[in-house]
PyMOL CGO cylinders between C-alpha atoms (Angstrom):
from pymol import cmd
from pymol.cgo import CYLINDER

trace = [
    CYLINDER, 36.57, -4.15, -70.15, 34.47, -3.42, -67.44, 0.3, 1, 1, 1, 1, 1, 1,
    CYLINDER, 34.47, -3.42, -67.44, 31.26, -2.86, -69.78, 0.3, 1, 1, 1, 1, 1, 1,
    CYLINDER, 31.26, -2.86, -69.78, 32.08, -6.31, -71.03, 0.3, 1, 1, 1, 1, 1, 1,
    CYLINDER, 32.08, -6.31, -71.03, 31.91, -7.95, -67.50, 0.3, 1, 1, 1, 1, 1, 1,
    CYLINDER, 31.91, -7.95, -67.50, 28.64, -5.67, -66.87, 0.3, 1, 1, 1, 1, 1, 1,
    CYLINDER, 28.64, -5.67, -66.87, 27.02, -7.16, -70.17, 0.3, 1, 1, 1, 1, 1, 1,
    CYLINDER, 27.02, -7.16, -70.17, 28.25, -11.05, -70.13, 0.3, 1, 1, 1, 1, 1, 1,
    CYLINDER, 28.25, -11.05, -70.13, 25.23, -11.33, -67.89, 0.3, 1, 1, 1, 1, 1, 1,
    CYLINDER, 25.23, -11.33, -67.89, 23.00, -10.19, -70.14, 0.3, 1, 1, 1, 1, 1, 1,
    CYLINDER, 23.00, -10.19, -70.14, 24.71, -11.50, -73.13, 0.3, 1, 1, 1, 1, 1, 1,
    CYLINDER, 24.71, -11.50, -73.13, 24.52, -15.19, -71.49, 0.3, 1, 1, 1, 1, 1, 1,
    CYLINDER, 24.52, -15.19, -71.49, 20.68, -14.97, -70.77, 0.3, 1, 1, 1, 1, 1, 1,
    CYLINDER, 20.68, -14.97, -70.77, 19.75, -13.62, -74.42, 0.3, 1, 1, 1, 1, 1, 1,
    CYLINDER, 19.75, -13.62, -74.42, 22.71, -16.40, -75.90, 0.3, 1, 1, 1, 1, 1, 1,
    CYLINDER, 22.71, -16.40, -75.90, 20.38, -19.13, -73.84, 0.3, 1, 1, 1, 1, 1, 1,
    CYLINDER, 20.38, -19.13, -73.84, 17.49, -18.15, -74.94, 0.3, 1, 1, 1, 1, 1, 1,
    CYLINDER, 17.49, -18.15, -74.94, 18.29, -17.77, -78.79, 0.3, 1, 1, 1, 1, 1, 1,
    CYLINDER, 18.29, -17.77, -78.79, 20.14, -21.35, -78.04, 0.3, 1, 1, 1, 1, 1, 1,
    CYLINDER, 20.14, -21.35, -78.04, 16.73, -22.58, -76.89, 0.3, 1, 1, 1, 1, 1, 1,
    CYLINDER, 16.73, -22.58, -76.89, 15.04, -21.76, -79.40, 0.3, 1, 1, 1, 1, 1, 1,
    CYLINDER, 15.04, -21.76, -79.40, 17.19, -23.16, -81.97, 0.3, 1, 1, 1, 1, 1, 1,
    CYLINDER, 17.19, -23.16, -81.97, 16.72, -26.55, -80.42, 0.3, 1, 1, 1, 1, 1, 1,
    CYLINDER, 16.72, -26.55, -80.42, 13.12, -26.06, -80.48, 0.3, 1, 1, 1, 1, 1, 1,
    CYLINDER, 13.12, -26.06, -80.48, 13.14, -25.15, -84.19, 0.3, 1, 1, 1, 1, 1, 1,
    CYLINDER, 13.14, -25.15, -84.19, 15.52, -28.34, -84.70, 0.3, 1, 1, 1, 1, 1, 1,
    CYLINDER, 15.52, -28.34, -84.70, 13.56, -30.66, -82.60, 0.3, 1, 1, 1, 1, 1, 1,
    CYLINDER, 13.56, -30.66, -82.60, 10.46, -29.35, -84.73, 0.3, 1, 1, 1, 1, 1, 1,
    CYLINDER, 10.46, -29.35, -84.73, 11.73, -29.72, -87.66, 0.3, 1, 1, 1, 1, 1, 1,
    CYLINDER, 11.73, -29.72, -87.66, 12.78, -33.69, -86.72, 0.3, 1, 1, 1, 1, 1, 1,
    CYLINDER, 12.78, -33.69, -86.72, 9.43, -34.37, -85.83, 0.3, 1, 1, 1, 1, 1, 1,
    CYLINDER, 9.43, -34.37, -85.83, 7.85, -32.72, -89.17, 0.3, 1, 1, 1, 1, 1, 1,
    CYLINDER, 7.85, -32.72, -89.17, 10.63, -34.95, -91.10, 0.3, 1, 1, 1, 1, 1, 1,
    CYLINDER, 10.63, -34.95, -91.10, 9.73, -38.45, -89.09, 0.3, 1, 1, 1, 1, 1, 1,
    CYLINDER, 9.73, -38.45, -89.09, 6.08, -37.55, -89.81, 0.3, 1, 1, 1, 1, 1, 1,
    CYLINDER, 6.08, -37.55, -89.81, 6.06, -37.09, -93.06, 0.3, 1, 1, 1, 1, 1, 1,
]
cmd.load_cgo(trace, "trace")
């Protein structure tokens, strides 16, 4: 348990950042679509 609490840090920041770039990815994707 306590490598779990030592990690969730970690595992938060790289969990953000994959989140962020799955909205960047979506929000391209909406503009490519709208374009077209």
């Amino acid at each position: 348990m306590k490598a779990y609490l030592t990690l969730r840090p970690a595992t938060l920041l790289t969990g953000y950042v994959d989140y962020t770039i799955l909205i960047a990815i979506w929000y391209n994707n909406e503009s490519a679509a709208k374009n077209s």
